[in-house]
N, C-alpha and C positions, 0 to 999 in steps of 0.2 A: 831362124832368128826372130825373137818376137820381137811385139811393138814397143815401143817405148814410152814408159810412162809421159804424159805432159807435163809433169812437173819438171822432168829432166832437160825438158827444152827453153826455160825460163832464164833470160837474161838476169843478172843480182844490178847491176847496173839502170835498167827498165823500171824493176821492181823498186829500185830508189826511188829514181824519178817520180816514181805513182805516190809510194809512199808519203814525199814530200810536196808532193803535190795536196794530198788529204791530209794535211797538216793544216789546212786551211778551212775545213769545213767546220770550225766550230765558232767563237765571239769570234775572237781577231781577226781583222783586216788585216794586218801587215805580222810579220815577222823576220827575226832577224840573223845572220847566219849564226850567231854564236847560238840562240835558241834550238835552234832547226838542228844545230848540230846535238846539243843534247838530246832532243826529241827523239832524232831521229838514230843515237849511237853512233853516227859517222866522223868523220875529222871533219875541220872548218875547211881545209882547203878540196876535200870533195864535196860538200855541198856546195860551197863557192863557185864548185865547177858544173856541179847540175842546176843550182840559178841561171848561170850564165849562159848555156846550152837552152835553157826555157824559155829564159828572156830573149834568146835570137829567137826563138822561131813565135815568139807572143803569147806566150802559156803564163809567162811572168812579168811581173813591171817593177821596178826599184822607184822607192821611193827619195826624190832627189837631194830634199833638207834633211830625212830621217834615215837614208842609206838602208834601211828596212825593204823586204818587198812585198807585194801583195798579185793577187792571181791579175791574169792580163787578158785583154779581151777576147783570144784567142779560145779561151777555156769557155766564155760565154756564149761562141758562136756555135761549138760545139755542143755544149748544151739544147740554146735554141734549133740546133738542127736535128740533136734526140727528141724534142719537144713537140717538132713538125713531126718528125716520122710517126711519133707514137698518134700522133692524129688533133694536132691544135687545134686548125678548123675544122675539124669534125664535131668535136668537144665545145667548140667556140657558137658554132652553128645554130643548133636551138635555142642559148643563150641570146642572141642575137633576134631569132624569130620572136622570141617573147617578148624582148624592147620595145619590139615596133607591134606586137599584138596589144601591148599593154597604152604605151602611147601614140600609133603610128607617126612617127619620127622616124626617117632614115639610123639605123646603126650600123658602125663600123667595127672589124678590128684590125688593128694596124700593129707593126713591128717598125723599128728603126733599124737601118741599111744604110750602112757608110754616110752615118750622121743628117741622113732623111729619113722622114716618114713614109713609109711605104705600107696604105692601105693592102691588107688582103685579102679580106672577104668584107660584102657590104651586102644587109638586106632593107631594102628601100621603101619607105612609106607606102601609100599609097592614095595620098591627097596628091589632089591637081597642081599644086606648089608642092616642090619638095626638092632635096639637096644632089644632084648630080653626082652618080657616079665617079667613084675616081679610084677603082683599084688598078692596082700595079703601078700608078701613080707616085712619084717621091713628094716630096713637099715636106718645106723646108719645118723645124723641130719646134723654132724659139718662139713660132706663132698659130701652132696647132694642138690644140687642146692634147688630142692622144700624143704627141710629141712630147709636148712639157710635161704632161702626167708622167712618164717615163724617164726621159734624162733628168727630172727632179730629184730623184731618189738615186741616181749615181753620185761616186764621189767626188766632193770638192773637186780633184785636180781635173776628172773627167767633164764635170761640166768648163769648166776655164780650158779646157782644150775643146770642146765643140764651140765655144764661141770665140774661141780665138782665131780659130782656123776655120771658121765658115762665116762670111761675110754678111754683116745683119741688113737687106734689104728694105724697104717701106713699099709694104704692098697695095695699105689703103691708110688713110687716115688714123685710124686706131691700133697701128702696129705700135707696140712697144721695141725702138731702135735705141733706147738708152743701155748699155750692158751695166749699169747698177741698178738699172728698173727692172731688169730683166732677173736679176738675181736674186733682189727682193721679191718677184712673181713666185721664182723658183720656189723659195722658203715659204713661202705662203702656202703655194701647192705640196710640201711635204708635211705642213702642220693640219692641214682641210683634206690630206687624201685625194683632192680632186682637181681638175684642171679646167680655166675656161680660154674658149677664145673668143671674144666680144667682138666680132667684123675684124680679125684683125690679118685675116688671108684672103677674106672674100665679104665686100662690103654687102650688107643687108644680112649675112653669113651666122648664126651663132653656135656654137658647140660643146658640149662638157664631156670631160673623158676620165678616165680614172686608169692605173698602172694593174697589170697584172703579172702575178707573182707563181714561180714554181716550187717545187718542192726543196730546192735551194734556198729559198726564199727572197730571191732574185730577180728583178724585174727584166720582163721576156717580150712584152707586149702590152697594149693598149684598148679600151675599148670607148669609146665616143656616141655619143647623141649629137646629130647635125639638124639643122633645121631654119626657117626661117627667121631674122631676128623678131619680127613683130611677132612672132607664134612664143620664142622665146622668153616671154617676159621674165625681170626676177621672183615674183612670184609663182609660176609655173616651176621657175629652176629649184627656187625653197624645197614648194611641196611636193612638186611632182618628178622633175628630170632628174635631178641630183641625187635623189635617194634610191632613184628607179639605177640609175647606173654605177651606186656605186653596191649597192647588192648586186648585179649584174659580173663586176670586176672580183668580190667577192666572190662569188658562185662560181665560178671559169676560174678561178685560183686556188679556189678547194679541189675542183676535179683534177688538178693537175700536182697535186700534193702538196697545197703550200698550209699548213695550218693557220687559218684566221690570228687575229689577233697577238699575231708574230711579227707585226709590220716593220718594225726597228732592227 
């Protein structure tokens, strides 16, 4: 008895699910079952049933006022966890040596993990002042430069849910605890590309970070300049840090497929 084809092993059920799942890779964010049903040939009441099978397990999210739904973060974990395999910090790495060859400045880069920032690679200056290690470290998103660089560019409902459900702290003086300050910051950082944090996690503390983008065109990760506030000044940020990193977040965005200039 021979083998049998792969194809004949293929659930048609599965192959929905995938299907409707890349139903999403193009403009629209949201889609709706009456759409999805033409798209994709099926009846309303079986896609109906493969949203709701997606959305238990977080493949999919509904949207509440529009009854529409849109991919759920589930699909983005998986991603970021193809992203690491294929070799982030490896890919991240030299980028990273060059920041600090260029300006000796401590650089990070960081990902966000259940609504913290979590440093995971850091190549550190090499002046006698300089910013302390903190990988594997979380910290918190609403006052760290590579945090807000990243949850900026998520959607409305998802940022209203990281700060709804994560408690806004005052860690020194210059923390922004207003959540319509906070969301005004937001919008600022998705119009400027970049993120700062002015002492607002660690007093004397300054940092600029910018979002980085994969072939989805999906923000995945973060990469940040830290250093001391008096080495910071805004003129150093103008001419030198700000442009140093966000060519940096550009460059580690192209190697990982995301085409420039696609930012929207």
């Amino acid at each position: 008895m021979g083998k049998r084809k792969k194809s004949s092993y293929i659930i048609q059920s599965v192959t929905n699910a995938l299907d409707l799942l890349e139903e999403f890779r193009g403009e629209e964010t949201e889609l709706g079952v009456t759409e999805l049903s033409k798209r994709l040939g099926l009846h309303k009441n079986n896609v109906f049933r493969l949203l709701a099978t997606l959305e238990s397990r977080g493949y999919m999210e509904q949207n509440k006022v529009t009854g529409n739904y849109r991919l759920g973060l589930k699909v983005l974990e998986l991603g970021q966890v193809f992203i690491k395999h294929m070799g982030l910090l490896k890919m991240a790495r030299p980028i990273l040596e060059e920041i600090v060859e260029r300006c000796n400045e401590t650089s990070y880069l960081g990902v966000i993990r259940d609504d913290r920032v979590v440093y995971v690679d850091v190549v550190e200056a090499t002046r006698p002042v300089r910013v302390i290690s903190r990988v594997g470290v979380g910290l918190p998103v609403y006052c760290s430069a590579v945090g807000k660089a990243q949850v900026a560019f998520e959607s409305a409902d998802e940022i209203e849910r990281v700060l709804a459900e994560n408690p806004i702290k005052r860690y020194t003086e210059h923390t922004v605890t207003d959540r319509g300050a906070l969301l005004g910051q937001l919008e600022e950082i998705r119009q400027q590309g970049y993120a700062l944090d002015d002492e607002e996690f660690d007093e004397g503390i300054r940092c600029v970070g910018v979002p980085v983008r994969d072939y989805t065109r999906r923000v995945i990760a973060g990469i940040s300049i830290s250093g001391p506030a008096y080495r910071f000044t805004q003129d150093r940020l103008d001419a030198e840090l700000i442009p140093l990193v966000v060519e940096a977040g550009r460059k580690l965005s192209a190697r990982l497929g995301f085409e420039v200039g696609k930012e929207t």
